[in-house]
C-alpha positions in Angstrom: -29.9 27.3 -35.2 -27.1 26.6 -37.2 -24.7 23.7 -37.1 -20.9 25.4 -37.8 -18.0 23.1 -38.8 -14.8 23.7 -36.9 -12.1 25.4 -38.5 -9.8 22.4 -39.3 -9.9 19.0 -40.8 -12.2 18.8 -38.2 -12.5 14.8 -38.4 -9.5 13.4 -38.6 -7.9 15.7 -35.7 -10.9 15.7 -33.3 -10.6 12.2 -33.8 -7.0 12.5 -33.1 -7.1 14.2 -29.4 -9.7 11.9 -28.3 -8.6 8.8 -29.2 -4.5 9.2 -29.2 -3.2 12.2 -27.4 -4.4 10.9 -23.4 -3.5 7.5 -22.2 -6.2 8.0 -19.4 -9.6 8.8 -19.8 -9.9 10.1 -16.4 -7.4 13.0 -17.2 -10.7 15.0 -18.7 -11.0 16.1 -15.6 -8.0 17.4 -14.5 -7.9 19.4 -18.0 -11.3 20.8 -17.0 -10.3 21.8 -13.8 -6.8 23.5 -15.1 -8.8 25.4 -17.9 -11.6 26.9 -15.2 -8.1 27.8 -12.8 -6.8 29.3 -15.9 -9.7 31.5 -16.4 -10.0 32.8 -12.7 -6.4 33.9 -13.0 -7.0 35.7 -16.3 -9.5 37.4 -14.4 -7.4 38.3 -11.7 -5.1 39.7 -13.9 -7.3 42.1 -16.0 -8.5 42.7 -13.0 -5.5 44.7 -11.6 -5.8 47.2 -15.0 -9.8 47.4 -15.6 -11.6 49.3 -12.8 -14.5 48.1 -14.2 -13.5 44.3 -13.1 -14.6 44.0 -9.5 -13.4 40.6 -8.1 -14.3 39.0 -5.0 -11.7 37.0 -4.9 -13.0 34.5 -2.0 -16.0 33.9 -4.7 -13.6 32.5 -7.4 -13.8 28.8 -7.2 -14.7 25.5 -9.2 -17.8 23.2 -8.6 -18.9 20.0 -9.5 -22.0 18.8 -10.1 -23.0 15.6 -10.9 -26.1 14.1 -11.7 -26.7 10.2 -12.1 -30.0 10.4 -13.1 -29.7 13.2 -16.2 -25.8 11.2 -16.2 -24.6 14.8 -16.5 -21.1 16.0 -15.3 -20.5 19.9 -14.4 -17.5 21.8 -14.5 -18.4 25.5 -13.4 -15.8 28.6 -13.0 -16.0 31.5 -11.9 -13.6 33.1 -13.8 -12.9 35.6 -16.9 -15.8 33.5 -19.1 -15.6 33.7 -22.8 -17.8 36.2 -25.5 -19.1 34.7 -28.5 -15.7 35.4 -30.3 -14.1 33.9 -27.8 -16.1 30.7 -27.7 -15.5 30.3 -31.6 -12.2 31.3 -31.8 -11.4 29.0 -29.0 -13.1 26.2 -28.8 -14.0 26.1 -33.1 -10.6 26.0 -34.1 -9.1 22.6 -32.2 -5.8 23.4 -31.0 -6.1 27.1 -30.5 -4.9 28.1 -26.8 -6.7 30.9 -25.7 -4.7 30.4 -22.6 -1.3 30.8 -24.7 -2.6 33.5 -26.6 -3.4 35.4 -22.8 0.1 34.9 -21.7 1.4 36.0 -24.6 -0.2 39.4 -24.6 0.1 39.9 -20.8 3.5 39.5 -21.5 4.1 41.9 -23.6 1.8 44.3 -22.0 4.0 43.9 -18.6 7.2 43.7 -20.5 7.9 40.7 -19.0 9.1 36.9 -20.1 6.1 34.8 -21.0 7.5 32.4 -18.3 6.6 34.9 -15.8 3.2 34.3 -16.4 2.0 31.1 -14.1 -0.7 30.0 -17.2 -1.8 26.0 -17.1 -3.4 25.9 -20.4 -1.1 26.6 -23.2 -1.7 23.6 -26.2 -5.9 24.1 -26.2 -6.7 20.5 -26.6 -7.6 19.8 -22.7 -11.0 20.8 -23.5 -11.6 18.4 -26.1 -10.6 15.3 -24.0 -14.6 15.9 -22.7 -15.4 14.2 -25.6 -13.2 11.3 -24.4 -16.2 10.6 -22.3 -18.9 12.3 -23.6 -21.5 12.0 -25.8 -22.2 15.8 -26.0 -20.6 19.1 -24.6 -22.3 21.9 -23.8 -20.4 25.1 -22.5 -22.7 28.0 -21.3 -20.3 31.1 -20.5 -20.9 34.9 -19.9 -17.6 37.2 -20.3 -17.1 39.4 -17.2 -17.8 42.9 -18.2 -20.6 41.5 -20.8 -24.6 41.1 -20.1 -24.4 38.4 -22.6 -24.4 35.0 -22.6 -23.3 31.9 -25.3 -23.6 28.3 -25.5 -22.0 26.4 -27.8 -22.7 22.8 -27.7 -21.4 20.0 -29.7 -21.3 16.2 -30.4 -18.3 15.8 -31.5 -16.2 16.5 -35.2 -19.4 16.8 -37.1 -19.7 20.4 -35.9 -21.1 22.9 -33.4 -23.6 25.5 -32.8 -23.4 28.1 -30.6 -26.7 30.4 -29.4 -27.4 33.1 -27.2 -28.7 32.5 -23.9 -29.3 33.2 -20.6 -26.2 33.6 -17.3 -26.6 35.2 -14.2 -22.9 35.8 -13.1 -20.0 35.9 -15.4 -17.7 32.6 -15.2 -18.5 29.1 -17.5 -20.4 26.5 -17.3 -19.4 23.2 -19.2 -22.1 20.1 -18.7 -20.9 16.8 -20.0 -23.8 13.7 -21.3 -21.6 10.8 -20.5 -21.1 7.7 -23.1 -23.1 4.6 -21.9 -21.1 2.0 -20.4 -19.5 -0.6 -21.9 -17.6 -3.8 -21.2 -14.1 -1.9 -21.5 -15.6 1.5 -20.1 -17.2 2.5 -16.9 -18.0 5.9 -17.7 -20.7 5.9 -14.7 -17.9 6.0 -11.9 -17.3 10.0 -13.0 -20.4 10.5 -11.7 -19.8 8.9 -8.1 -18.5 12.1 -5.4 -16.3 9.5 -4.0 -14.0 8.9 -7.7 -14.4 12.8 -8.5 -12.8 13.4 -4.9 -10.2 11.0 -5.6 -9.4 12.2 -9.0 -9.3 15.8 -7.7 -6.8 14.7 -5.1 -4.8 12.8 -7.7 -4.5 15.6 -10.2 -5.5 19.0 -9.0 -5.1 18.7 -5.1 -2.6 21.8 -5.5 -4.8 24.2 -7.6 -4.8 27.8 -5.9 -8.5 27.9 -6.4 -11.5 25.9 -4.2 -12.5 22.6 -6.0 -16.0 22.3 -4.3 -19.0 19.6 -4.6 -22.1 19.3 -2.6 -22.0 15.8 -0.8 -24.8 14.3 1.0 -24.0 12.7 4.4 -26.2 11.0 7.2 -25.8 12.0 10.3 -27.9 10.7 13.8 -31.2 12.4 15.2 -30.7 14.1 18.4 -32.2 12.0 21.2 -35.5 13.6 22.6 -35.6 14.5 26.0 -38.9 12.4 27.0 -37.5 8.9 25.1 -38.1 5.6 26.8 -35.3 3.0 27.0 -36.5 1.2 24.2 -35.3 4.3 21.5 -33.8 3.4 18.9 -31.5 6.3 17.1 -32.6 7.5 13.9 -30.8 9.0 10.9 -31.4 11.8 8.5 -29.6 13.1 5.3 -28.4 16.0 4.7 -25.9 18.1 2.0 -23.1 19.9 2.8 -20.7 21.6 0.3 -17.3 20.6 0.6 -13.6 21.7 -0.4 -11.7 18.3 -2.0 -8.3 20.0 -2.6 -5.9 21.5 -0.3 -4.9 24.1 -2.6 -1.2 24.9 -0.9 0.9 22.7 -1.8 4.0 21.8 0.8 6.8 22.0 -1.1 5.6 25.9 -2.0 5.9 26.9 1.8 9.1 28.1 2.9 11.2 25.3 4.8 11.0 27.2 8.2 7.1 27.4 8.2 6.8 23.5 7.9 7.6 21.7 10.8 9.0 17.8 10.4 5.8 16.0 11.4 3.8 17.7 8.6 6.7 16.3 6.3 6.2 13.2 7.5 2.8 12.7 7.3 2.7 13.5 3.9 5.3 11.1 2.8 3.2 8.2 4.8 0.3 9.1 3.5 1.3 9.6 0.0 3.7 6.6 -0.5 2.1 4.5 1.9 5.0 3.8 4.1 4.3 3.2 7.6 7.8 4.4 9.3 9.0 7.9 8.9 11.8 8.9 5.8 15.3 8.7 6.9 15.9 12.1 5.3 13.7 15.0 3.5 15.3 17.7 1.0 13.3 20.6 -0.2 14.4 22.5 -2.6 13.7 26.3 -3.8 15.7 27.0 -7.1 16.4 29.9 -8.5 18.0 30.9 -11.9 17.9 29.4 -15.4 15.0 26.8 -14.0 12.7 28.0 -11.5 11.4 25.0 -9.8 10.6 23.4 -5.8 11.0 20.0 -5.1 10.5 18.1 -1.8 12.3 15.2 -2.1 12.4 11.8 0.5 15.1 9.3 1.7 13.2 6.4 2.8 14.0 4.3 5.5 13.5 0.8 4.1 13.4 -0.4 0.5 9.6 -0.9 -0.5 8.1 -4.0 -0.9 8.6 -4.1 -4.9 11.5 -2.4 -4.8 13.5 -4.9 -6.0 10.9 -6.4 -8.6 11.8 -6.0 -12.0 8.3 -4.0 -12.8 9.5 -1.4 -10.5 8.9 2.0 -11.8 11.7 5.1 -10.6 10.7 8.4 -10.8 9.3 11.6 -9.3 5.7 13.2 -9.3 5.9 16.4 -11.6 3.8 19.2 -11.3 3.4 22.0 -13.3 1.8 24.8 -11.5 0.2 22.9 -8.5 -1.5 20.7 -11.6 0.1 17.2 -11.5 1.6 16.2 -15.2 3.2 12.7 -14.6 2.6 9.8 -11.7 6.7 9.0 -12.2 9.2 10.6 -14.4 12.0 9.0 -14.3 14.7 11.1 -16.3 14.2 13.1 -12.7 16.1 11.1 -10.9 19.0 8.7 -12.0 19.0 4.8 -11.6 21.7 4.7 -8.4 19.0 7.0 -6.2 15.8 5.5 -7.8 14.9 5.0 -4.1 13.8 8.5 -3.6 10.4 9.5 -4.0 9.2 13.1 -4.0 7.6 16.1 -6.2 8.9 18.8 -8.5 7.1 21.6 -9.4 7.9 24.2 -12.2 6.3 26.6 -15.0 9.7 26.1 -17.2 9.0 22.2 -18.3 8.2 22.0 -22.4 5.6 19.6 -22.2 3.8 17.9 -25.1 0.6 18.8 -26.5 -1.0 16.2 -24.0 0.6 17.0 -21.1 1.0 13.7 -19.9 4.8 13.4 -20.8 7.7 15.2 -20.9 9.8 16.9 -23.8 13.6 16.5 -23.2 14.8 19.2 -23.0 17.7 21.1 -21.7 15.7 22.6 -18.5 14.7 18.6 -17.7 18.5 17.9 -17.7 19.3 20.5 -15.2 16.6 20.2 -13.2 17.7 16.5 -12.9 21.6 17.1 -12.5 20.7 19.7 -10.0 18.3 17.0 -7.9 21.5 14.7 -8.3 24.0 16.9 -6.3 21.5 17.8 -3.8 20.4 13.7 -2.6 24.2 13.1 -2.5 24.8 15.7 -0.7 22.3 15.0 1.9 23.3 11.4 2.1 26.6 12.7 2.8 25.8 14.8 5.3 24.1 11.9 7.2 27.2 10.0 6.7 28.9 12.3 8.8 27.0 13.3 11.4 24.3 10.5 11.8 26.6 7.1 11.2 23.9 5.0 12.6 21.4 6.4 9.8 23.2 6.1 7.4 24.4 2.5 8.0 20.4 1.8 8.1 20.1 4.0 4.8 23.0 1.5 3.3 21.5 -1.8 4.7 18.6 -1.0 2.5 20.4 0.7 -0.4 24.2 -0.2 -0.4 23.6 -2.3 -3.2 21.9 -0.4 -5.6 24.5 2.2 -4.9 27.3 -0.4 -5.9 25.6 -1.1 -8.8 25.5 2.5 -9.6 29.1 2.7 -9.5 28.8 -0.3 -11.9 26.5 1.3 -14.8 27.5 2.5 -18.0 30.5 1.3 -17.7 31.6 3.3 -14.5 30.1 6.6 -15.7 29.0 7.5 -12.0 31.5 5.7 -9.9 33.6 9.4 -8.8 29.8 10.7 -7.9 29.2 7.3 -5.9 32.2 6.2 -4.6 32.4 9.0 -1.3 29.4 6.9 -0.2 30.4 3.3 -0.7 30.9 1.4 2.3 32.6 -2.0 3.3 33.6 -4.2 6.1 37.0 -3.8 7.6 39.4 -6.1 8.7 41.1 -4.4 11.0 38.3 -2.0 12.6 35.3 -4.9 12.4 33.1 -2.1 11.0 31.8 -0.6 7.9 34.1 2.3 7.0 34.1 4.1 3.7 37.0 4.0 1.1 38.9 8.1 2.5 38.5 6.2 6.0 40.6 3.1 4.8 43.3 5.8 2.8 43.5 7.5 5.9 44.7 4.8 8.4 47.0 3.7 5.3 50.6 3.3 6.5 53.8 4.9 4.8 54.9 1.8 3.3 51.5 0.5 1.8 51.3 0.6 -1.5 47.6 -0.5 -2.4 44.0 -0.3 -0.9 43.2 -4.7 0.0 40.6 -6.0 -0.4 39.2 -9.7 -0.5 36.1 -11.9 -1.6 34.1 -14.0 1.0 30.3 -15.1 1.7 31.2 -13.1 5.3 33.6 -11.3 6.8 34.5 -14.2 8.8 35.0 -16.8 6.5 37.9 -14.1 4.7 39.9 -13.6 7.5 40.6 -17.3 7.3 41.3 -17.1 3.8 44.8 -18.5 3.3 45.1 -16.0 0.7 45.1 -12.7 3.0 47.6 -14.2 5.8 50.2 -12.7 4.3 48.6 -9.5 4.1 47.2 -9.4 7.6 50.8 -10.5 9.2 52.1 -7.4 7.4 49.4 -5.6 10.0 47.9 -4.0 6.6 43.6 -3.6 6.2 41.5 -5.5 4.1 38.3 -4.3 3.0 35.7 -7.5 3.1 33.1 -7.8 -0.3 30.6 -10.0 0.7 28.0 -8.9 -2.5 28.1 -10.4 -5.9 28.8 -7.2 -7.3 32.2 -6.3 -5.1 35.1 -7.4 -7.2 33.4 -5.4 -10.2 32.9 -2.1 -8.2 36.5 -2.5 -7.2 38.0 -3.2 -10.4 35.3 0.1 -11.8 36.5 2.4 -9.2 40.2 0.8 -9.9 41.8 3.7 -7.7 42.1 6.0 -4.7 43.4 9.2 -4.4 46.4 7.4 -6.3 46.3 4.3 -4.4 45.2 1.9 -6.6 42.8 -1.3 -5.6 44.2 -4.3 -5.0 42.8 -8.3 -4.4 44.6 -10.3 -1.8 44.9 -12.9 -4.0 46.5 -11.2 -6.5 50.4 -12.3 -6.8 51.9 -9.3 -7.1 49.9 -7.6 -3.9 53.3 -7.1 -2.2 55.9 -6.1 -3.2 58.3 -8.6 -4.3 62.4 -8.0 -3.9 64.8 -9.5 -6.9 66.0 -12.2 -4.4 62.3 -13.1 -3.0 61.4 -13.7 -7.2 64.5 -15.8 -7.6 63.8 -18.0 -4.7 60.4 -18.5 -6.1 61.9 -19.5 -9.8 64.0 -22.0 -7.8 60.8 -23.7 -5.8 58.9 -24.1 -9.2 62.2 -25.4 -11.0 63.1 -27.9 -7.9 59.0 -29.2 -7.8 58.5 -29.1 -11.7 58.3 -32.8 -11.2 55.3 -32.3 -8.8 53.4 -29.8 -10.6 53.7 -31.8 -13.7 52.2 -35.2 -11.9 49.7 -33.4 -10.4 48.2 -31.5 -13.7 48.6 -35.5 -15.3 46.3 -36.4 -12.3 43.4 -34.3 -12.5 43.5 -33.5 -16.5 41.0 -31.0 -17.6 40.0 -30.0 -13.9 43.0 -27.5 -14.1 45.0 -25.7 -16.7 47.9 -25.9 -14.5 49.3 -26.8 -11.3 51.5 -23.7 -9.9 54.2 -23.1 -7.0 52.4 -20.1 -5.5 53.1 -16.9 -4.3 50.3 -15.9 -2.2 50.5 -18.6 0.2 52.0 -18.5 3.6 50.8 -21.7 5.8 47.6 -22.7 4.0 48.5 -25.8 1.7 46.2 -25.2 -1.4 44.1 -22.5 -3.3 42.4 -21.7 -6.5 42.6 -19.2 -8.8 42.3 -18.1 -12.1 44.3 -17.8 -15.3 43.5 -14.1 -16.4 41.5 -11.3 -15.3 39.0 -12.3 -13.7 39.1 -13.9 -9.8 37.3 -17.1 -8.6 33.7 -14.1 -6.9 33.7 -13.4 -10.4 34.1 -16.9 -11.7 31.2 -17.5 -9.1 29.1 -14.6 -10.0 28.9 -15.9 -13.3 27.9 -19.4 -12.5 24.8 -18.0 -11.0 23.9 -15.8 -13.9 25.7 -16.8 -17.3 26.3 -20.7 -16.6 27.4 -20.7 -20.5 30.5 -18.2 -19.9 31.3 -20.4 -16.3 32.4 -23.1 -18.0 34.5 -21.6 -20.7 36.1 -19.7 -17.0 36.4 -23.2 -15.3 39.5 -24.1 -17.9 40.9 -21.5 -16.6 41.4 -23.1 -12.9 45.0 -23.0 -11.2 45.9 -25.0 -8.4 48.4 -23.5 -6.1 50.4 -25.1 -3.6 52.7 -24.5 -1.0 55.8 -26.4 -1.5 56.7 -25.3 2.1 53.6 -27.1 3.5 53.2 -30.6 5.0 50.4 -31.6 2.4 53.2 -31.1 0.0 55.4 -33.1 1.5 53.0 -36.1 2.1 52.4 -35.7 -1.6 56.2 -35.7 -2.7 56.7 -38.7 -0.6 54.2 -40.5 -2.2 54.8 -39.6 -5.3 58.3 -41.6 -4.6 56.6 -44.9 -2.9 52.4 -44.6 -4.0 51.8 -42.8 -6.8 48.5 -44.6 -6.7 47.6 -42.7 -3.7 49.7 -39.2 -4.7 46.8 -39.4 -7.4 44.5 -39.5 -4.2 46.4 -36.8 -2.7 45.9 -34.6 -6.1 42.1 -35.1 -5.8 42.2 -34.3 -2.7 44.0 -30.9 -2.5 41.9 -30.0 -5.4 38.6 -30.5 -3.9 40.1 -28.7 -0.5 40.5 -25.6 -2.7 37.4 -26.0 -4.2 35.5 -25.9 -0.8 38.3 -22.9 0.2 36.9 -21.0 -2.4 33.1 -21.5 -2.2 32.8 -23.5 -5.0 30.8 -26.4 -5.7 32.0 -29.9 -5.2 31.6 -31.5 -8.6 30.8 -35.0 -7.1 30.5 -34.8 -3.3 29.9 -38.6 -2.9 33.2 -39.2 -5.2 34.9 -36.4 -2.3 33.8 -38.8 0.6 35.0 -42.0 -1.0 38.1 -40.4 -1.6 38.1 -39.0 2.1 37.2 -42.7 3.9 39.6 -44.5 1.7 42.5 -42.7 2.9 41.3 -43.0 6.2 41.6 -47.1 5.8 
């Protein structure tokens, strides 16, 4: 018996799909298991054109076998098997698909696209990743149609040898010799039924063909008739063989064959969730990608959802045979919430099948998937507004922060399913809502910043909005103001703060009265910008106040939430923003007035007044006193 070299730098490249090619050692199996589905379905096929091909086809199934004791692993088939020119053509030369090579002359027998062909296999490396856990491989296989037999057996790249022998039934058998174990390696837990069953569920719970293994159970003794009261049960063993995959997956059953419990209980039991999804979408697409998905809206975020390890993405299948856990370019960052399966033949994968190419079908695929969740969530906007508003409790923010990324790239996909509180209807309602209660003579969509709803309506700011009878949208997240100022406009209505100045209209006699107030209190403004020196850039007449005495804002473009927002996060950037700070007051109000006068009698205590209106606008707008036991000094002395 002689040892053959394979037909490549044998080495080196062996060496190569072991070692580099899988991340998980465990995926041996699953490439075992798609090669022997792969050969059943070759036989199927020839099959249909040689008469001389009988098939069963309830007899064409996979079993395991394993064996702690030899510390053997078997794969058997009972598919097309291989002849001795097979067996060195395919497994001598790494990298040879025989698989590919099938589909390719199928195809062109049938006249038919290769991608018509539902093949696993195509790279012929899976094989090889035996050797990932295995000392030795030996493959015993009989072609159907053939009396012969083969085995070819190998110990890794120093060669191979294959020999006649003896098969009774066509199909292949591969037997494994595991490595010993090792501190970094377990390679004893492929031989335990219960980590085979859960590996076949993992991987190839959707192959079209039985996965079987003979498990032994323990079950209790029937009772005898004549036993006293003192018997005790007794146990016995036995084996049964067992099915560990379901072989039809859901999402390739038509939608009106699968009622909405089995939906649910396969997204409970596969993600774990105890409460039902909010929403399901299956999909079966047609055209330039053929693929099915079954997609879910969960009710509630998970419990690492919001943990920066957090890993987006959908299971992919390719032909029933699972490829990746999570790929993420399925599904984009503003709906990494949903959790599902796609399934297609059309994927370019790499030569290890454990990631994805990008390619062109991944992008459509993915855009597709895109349309379809917003679609659905819009549906339950509209005719399920208690769902939804549970669906945004959960997920509003990720959605606003969708609108957000790439510099507003997604905000026109987003922004139909936005919602915010309203002012005037004391509910969440969604941007077209707002633009259709809009009145004749409102110019802009309001909105304005607050830690709740009820802390803005007493915003000084927004009193002269409200008295104009006009809504104001409520932003109570950090990210608000920036969604506002991404989205920028509304079916031409353009976004507008409360607090900006020029949030209503001004008339040429209203902005000379102004120029007069500032002019007549330019003595005022002047004192008070002496008093508290760098606190403020300026002290300003202001134009957004109606009764309220005192308010803060900001010289430029950003407002005092973002000023806020960026005390929390960049504390660096804050205080280049806090030299920015304006106080505005209300010459009209009595503050002012106590101020003026004491300005003319006290200027000791107008210097008290300035620190006080200050800090009053500092609490009006959320922000932190800088010395709160300065703030009650100054309080209590001007009580005495």
């Amino acid at each position: 018996m002689e040892k053959q070299q394979f037909k490549t730098e044998s080495k080196r490249i062996l060496d190569l799909m072991i070692n580099s090619i899988y991340t998980h050692k465990e995926i041996f199996l699953r490439e075992l298991i798609s090669n022997a589905s792969d050969a059943m379905d070759k036989l199927a096929y020839k099959s249909l054109t040689d008469d001389k091909l009988a098939v069963d086809r309830a007899k064409l199934e996979i079993v395991l076998i394993p064996d702690k004791s030899a510390r053997t692993l078997t794969v058997k088939d009972s598919g097309v098997g291989m002849t001795k020119e097979e067996l060195e053509a395919n497994l001598g030369t790494i990298a040879r698909s025989g698989s590919l090579q099938f589909k390719q002359e199928m195809a062109k027998a049938e006249g038919v696209e290769e991608s018509d062909l539902d093949i696993i296999g195509q790279f012929g490396v899976g094989f090889y990743s035996a050797f990932m856990v295995a000392d030795t491989v030996t493959v015993t296989s009989r072609a159907a149609g053939s009396e012969e037999a083969w085995c070819w057996a190998s110990s890794g790249a120093d060669g191979y040898t294959l020999t006649p022998c003896e098969k009774a039934e066509p199909g292949t058998e591969i037997v494994m010799v595991l490595k010993p174990d090792s501190e970094e390696d377990k390679f004893e837990q492929f031989l335990d039924p219960d980590e085979l069953d859960a590996l076949v569920k993992k991987y190839s719970d959707y192959v079209h063909y039985p996965i079987k293994m003979e498990r032994t159970r323990t079950r209790q003794k029937e009772k005898p008739a004549d036993a006293g009261e003192d018997y005790k049960p007794e146990y016995e063993t036995y084996n049964e063989w067992e099915t560990l995959n379901s072989m039809v997956p859901l999402w390739q059953r038509p939608k009106s064959e699968v009622k909405s419990e089995e939906y649910h209980d396969f997204y409970k039991e596969k993600y774990g969730d105890w409460e039902d999804p909010l929403a399901v979408i299956h999909i079966s697409a047609e055209g330039a990608v053929e693929y099915k998905a079954m997609l879910y809206v969960p009710a509630h975020p998970s419990y690492d959802f919001n943990a920066r390890d957090f890993e987006k993405g959908l299971q992919l299948y390719s032909s029933g045979v699972m490829i990746m856990d999570k790929c993420p370019d399925l599904v984009p960052n503003h709906f990494r919430f949903v959790r599902g399966v796609v399934d297609s033949a059309d994927f370019s994968l790499n030569i290890s099948r454990e990631m994805l190419q990008h390619t062109r079908q991944l992008k459509v695929v993915a855009t597709n998937l895109e349309k379809k969740i917003k679609a659905e969530l819009l549906r339950i906007l509209k005719d399920d507004r208690e769902k939804y508003e549970k669906f945004w409790k959960g997920f509003g923010l990720t959605l606003k922060l969708g609108a957000l990324a790439d510099y507003g790239a997604h905000k026109d996909l987003l922004q139909d399913l936005l919602l915010f509180w309203s002012s005037k209807e004391n509910k969440l309602v969604t941007l077209a809502e707002y633009v259709s209660r809009m009145s004749e003579d409102q110019k802009y969509i309001y909105y304005a910043s607050g830690e709740t709803p009820a802390q803005i309506a007493r915003l000084p700011q927004v009193e002269r909005i409200t008295d104009k009878g006009y809504e104001i949208l409520c932003l109570t997240d950090e990210p608000d103001e920036f969604v506002m100022q991404a989205l920028h406009e509304l079916d031409g209505r353009a976004l507008k703060s409360a607090a900006d100045p020029d949030a209503l209209p001004e008339s040429d006699e209203e902005k000379a009265a102004a120029e007069k107030k500032t002019e007549e209190n330019k003595d005022v403004l002047d004192f008070v910008k002496e008093a508290l020196g760098d606190k403020i850039k300026e002290a300003r007449i202001s134009k957004i106040l109606k009764s309220g005495a005192v308010c803060l804002s900001l010289d430029g473009p950003f407002s005092i939430e973002m000023a806020k927002y960026f005390m929390k996060m960049e504390p660096d950037s804050a205080k280049e923003l806090q030299g920015g700070r304006i106080l505005e007051l209300n010459p009209d109000s009595g503050a002012f007035a106590a101020l003026r006068a004491a300005m003319d009698g006290d200027r000791e205590r107008a210097k008290q007044y300035a620190e006080l209106l200050y800090h009053q606008a500092l609490l009006i707008a959320g922000l932190p006193l800088e010395d709160p036991v300065a703030y009650s000094e100054l309080v209590c002395s001007l009580m005495n």
